[in-house]
Steps between C-alpha positions, in 0.01 A plus 500: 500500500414687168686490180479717254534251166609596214340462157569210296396397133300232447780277351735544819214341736431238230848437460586529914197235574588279272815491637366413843267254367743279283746520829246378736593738765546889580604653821335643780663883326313387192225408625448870725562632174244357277254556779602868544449515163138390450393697791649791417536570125128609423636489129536185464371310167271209567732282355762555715298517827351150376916346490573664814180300701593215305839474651350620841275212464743277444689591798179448722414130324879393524531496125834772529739495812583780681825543602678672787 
């Protein structure tokens, strides 16, 4: 499945992950989303790709729950 993501600003991610991050959880949509997102948005500032495999990472250690 491809998505075709659209661009954010840097303050939107920064404000959406640390959203997820002081909630403890994001779901599975959220999750697809911020993945589709690294993968696929070649413009991405370091910055942001760095919060988006945080919260990935996270996910993976059991740090943030995913929800269904």
């Amino acid at each position: 499945m491809a998505w075709v993501t659209e661009s954010r600003s840097n303050v939107e991610v920064q404000t959406w992950i640390q959203q997820i991050v002081s909630e403890g959880c994001l779901s599975r949509y959220e999750h697809l989303h911020l993945t589709s997102i690294i993968l696929a948005d070649y413009k991405l500032a370091d910055e942001e790709r760095r919060q988006i495999s945080r919260v990935l990472d996270y996910v993976q250690i059991g740090r943030l729950r995913l929800l269904d």
